[in-house]
C-alpha positions in Angstrom: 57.7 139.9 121.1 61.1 142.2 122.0 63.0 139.5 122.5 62.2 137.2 119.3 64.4 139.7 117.1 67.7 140.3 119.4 67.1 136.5 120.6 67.0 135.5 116.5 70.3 137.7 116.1 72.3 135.9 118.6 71.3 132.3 117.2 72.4 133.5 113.6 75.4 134.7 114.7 76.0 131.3 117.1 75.6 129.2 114.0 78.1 131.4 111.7 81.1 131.0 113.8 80.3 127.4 114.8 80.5 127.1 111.1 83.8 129.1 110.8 85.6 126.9 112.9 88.4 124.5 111.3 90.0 121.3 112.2 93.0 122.0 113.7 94.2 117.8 113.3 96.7 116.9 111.2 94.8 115.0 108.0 94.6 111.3 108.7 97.4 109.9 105.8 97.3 107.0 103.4 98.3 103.8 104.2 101.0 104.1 101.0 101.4 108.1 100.9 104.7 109.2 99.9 106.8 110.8 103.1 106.7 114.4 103.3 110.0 116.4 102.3 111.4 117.0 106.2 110.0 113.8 107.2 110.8 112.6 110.2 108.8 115.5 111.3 108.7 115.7 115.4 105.3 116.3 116.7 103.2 115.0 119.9 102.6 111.4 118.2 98.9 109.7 118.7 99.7 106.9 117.0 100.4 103.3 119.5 103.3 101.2 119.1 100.7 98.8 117.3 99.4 101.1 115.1 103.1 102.3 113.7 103.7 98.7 113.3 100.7 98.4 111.3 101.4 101.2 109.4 104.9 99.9 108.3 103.6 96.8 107.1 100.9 98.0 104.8 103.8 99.7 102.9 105.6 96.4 102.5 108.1 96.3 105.5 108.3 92.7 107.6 109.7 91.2 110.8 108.9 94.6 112.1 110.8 94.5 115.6 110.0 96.6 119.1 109.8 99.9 118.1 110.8 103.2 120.5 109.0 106.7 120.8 112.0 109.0 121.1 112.2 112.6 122.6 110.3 113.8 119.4 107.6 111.6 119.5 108.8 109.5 116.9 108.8 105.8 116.5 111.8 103.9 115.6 112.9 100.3 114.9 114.1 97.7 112.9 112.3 95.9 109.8 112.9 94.4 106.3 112.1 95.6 103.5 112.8 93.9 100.2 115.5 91.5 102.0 117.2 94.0 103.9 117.6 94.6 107.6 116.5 98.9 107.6 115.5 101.1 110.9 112.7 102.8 110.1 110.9 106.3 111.4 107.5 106.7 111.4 106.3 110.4 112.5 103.1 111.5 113.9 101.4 112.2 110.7 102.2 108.5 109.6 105.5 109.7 107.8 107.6 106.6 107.3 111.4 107.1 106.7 114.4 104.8 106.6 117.4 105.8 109.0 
């Protein structure tokens, strides 16, 4: 019975800092959300080739070409976007920027 009350204490106080914790991700963005302020921001970029490409597309850029991680982990490339040929960024929070 001397051990149900300090054994009791230590689970409460277990649960409360598991609950504490917070995400330390960046947020997942919208396909269409505006670009932040400093965008291109550099950052270790999750994001595939594939899934940058996607990511252009759904905000209206075509004949997306091979796109490049540079030093700063972000991709870069060559699309259209309402006719014209543009080289786009696209940063590792899904920050899409024309160069």
């Amino acid at each position: 019975m001397k051990n149900v009350i300090p054994t009791s204490l230590f689970c409460a106080l277990l649960s409360t800092t598991a609950i504490a914790q917070t995400s330390t991700t960046a947020p997942t963005p919208s396909p269409t959300a505006p670009a932040d302020a400093n965008a291109p921001l550099p950052g270790a970029n999750s994001f595939t080739e594939g899934q940058a490409k996607s990511r252009l597309e759904a905000n209206g850029y075509t004949n997306v070409g091979a796109l490049k991680k540079d030093d700063n982990g972000v991709w870069k490339g060559p699309a259209t976007h309402s006719g014209a040929q543009v080289t786009v960024s696209v940063d590792y929070r899904g920050n899409i920027t024309r160069n």
